[in-house]
N, C-alpha and C positions, 0 to 999 in steps of 0.2 A: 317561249316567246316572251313571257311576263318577266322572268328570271334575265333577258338579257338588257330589256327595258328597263330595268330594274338597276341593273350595273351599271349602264348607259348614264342612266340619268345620277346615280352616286359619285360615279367617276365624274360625273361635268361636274357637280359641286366640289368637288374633293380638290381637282383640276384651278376652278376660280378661287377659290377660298385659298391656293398656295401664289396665285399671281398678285391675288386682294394682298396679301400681306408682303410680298415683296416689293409690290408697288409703292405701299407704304413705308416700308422700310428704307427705300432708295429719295423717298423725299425729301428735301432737306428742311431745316426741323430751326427753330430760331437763333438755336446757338451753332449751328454746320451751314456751310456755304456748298452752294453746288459748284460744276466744275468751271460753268460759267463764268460763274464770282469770282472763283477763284482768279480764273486766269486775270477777271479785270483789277483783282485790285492787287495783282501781281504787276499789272500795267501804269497802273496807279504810282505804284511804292519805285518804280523804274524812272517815269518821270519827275517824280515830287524829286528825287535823289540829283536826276538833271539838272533841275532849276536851279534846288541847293547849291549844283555843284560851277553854275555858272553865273551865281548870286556874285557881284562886288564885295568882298569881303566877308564872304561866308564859304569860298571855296577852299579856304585850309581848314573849314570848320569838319573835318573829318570824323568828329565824334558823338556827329549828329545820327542817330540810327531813325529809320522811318518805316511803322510799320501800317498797315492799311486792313482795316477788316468794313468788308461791304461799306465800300466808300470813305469810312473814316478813318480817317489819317492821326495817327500819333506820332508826336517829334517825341525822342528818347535821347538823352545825351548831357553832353555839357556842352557850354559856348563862353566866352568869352566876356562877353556882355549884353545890356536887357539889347541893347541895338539888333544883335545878332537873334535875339529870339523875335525879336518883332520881323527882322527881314526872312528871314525863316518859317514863319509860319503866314508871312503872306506869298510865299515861295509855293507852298502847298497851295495854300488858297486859288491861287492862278491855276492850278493842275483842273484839267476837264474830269469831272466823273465825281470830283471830292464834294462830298456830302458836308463835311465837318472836321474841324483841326481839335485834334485836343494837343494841351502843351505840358508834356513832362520834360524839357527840358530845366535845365540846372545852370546859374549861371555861376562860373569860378571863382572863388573868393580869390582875391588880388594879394600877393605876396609881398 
């Protein structure tokens, strides 16, 4: 009777102590987004790319790439000139959910 009591209670710790840690392990941690995030800033980088792409004179700008991690937005590319990086990143700026634009955008040197 003592002896099954005994396993009982070993196995319920043995049991939580493998949930405790996968619990953990499934968290997401500063630098991992969970699946949530993901999708939104999956949502995010779909519209900002819309805006871009319905911007006056920023829709042949095709080699603007736009990436989004939890809300913020980075413009990637070249453009043509600073006109085009300013409408560009108030292009993002309008998008619902955007925390922050950061601008790595490049403008072309003129031939």
């Amino acid at each position: 009777m003592l002896v099954n009591k005994l396993r009982f209670i070993i196995s319920t710790i043995f049991v939580s102590a493998i949930l405790a840690v996968a619990t953990v392990g499934c968290a997401p941690s500063a630098t991992s987004r969970s699946a949530g995030t993901t999708v939104d800033d999956a949502t995010i980088t779909a519209k900002v790319k819309t805006e871009i792409a319905k911007e006056q004179g920023l829709g042949e700008a095709l080699s603007i790439n736009v990436d989004t991690y939890k809300g913020v937005v980075a413009l990637n590319g070249f453009v043509d000139s600073q006109e085009q990086v300013t409408k560009a990143m108030n292009c993002a700026r309008r998008v619902g959910g955007v925390t922050d634009v950061k601008n790595n955008l490049t403008v072309k040197p003129k031939s």
